[in-house]
C-alpha positions, 0 to 999 in steps of 0.5 A: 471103324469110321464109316464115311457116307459117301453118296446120297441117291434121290428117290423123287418118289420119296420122302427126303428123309427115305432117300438111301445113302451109300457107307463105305466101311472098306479099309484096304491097305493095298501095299499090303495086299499086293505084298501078300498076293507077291507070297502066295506065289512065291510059296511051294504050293502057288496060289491066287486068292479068287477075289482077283478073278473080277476085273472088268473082264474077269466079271464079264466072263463070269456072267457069261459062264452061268449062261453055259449049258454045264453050268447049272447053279444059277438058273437051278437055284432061280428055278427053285426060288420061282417054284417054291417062292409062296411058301418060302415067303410063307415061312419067312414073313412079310415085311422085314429088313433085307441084307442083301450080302454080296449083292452085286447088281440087286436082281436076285433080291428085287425078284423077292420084293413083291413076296416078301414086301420088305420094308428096308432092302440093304446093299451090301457088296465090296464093290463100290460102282455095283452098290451104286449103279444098283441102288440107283436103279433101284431108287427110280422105282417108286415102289422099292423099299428104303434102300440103304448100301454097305461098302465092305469086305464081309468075306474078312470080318461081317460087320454090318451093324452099322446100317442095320435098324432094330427091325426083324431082319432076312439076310440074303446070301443066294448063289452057293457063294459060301462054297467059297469058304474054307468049312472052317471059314463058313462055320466062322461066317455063319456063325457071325450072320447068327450074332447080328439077329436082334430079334427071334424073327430074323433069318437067312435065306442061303443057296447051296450047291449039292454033292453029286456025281462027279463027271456033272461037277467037273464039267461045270467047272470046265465047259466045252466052250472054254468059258471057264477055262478063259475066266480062270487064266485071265486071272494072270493078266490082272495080277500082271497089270496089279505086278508088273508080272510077266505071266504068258498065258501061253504057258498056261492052262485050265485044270478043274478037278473034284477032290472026294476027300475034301467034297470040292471043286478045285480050280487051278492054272498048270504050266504046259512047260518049264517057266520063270515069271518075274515078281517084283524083282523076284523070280519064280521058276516053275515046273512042268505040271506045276499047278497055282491053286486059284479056287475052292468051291466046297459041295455040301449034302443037305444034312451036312449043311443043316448040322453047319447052320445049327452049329453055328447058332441056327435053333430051325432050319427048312430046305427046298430042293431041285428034282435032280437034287443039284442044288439047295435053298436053305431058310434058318432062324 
C-alpha cells in the first residue's frame, strides 16, 4: 500500500540524516467500519469490537484500572522485567533493531534501552498522537537510538516491512495484548511476527497472562472500585457519539466472567431491564439479561504458549515467571 511520511521530528543532538520520521501506512474506510459496528449490534448475539474502549476517557480509565489493587498484569510483568532484566537482555543481545508493536507512550521499551543499547527503536501503534507525542520526547534525549514510527492497524494485517532495515531485530509485544486475539487469531499474529525476521538473530519478547484460580481473574476484571465496570459502559457513550445511538447507560451494567471451557476472561454489558436502542434509523430491542459481548481476554499455561510460538515458526523459546505464577514473559527466536 502507499505509505505517506507524515511528520519529521528533530533530534538537536543528532545528525540530520538520524532524525526520525512518522509513516502512516493507516487505510480505514470509516463508512464501512461504522456499517460494521451497526451489524454487530443488531445480530443475536450483540457485541462491540474492543477497539472502541479507547476514547479519550475510554483510555483515561484504563490507565487508572492498572493501578487497582486487583489488577496485577502490569506491575507483574514490570516486576518480572526489573527482576530478571540482565539475563533477559542476556539471552536476547545487545544492539539490535527494536519494534515496539502497540507501543503507546514508549515507556515500557525506554526502560529497555539502557539493557539492550538498541541501535534503532520503532514505534509502531494505530494511534497517530501517541507516536507522535512519543517520539518527541524521545527525540529530546540525546542518548535514544534512531527512532522511527509506524502508523498502522497490525491487529488486521502486520506489515512492517516498510520501516524495518536489514539489522538483526527484537520485536516488543509486553502486556498480555495477545490475549486479545482469538487462539486462532494469535496463532495467524505470531506466525506473521515469525516471517519479518531477516536474520537468525531476531526475536520477540512477549508478555503473557497466566491461568489461575478463578476468583483472581474475575476480580481483575471487575474491581471493587468499579473501575472496570466504568471502562466497559463507557463504550456505549462513544458508539453513541460515533452513531448517534441512544444507549442509556442506566440500563446497563458490568458483567466479567471466566469461561474454563475457552480459558478466558469475558467481558460484557447486561441490560437491567427491557429496552429499544435506536441504530441508524434501525431498532434493536433487547431483553432482560441480555448481554452485548465487548471483550476476550485469552489466558494461557506456559507449555500452552510455547507449543503456540513453536507452531507459529519459533525453533528456541525461554520463559521468566512470577513467584505466585500470575503472569509470563516469554523470549522466542
Amino acid at each position: 500500500m502507499p505509505l505517506r511520511t507524515i511528520t519529521a521530528l528533530n533530534r538537536p543532538s543528532a545528525p540530520s540524516g538520524a532524525r526520525p520520521t512518522i509513516t502512516n501506512a493507516l487505510t480505514l474506510d470509516s463508512k464501512a467500519e461504522l456499517d460494521l459496528l451497526v451489524q454487530r449490534l443488531l445480530a443475536p448475539a450483540a457485541s462491540i469490537p474492543p477497539k472502541y474502549f479507547y476514547d479519550a476517557l475510554g483510555s483515561t480509565l484504563y490507565n487508572a484500572i492498572v493501578l487497582t489493587e486487583e489488577y496485577y498484569p502490569t506491575r507483574t510483568e514490570a516486576a518480572i522485567h526489573q527482576r530478571y532484566r540482565s539475563e533477559i537482555a542476556a539471552a536476547i543481545g545487545a544492539g539490535k533493531q527494536f519494534v515496539d508493536l502497540g507501543s503507546g507512550d514508549s515507556v515500557k521499551a525506554e526502560k529497555w534501552f539502557e539493557a539492550l543499547k538498541p541501535s534503532r527503536y520503532v514505534a509502531v501503534d494505530i494511534s497517530e498522537s501517541a507516536v507522535i507525542d512519543a517520539l518527541s520526547r524521545l527525540a529530546g534525549n540525546p542518548d535514544s537510538p534512531e527512532l522511527a514510527g509506524l502508523i498502522t492497524d497490525f491487529s488486521r494485517v502486520l506489515d512492517v516491512q516498510a520501516v524495518m532495515n536489514d539489522s538483526a531485530t527484537l520485536f516488543f509485544y509486553p502486556g498480555s495484548s495477545i490475549g486479545n486475539f482469538m487462539p486462532d487469531e494469535a496463532s495467524w499474529f505470531l506466525k506473521q511476527v515469525a516471517a519479518h525476521r531477516r536474520t537468525n538473530q531476531c526475536g520477540l519478547l512477549i508478555g503473557i497472562d497466566l491461568k489461575k484460580d478463578e476468583a483472581t481473574l474475575e476480580a481483575a476484571y471487575d474491581d471493587a472500585l468499579g473501575v472496570t465496570a466504568s471502562f466497559n459502559r463507557n463504550v456505549l457513550m462513544h458508539v453513541n457519539r460515533l452513531l448517534g445511538s441512544d444507549f442509556r447507560l442506566d440500563d446497563w451494567r458490568h458483567y466479567a466472567c471466566y469461561d474454563s471451557a475457552f480459558g478466558r476472561i469475558e467481558m460484557h454489558l447486561e441490560s437491567r431491564r427491557e429496552t429499544t436502542v435506536n441504530l441508524r434509523g434501525e431498532e434493536r430491542k433487547f431483553r432482560t439479561g441480555e448481554r452485548i459481548h465487548t471483550e476476550n481476554s485469552y489466558k494461557y499455561s506456559v507449555p500452552e504458549f510455547e507449543e503456540l510460538l513453536r507452531s507459529a515458526g519459533f525453533a528456541q523459546t525461554r520463559s521468566w515467571v512470577d513467584e505466585r505464577e500470575h503472569f509470563a514473559v516469554f523470549y522466542a527466536n
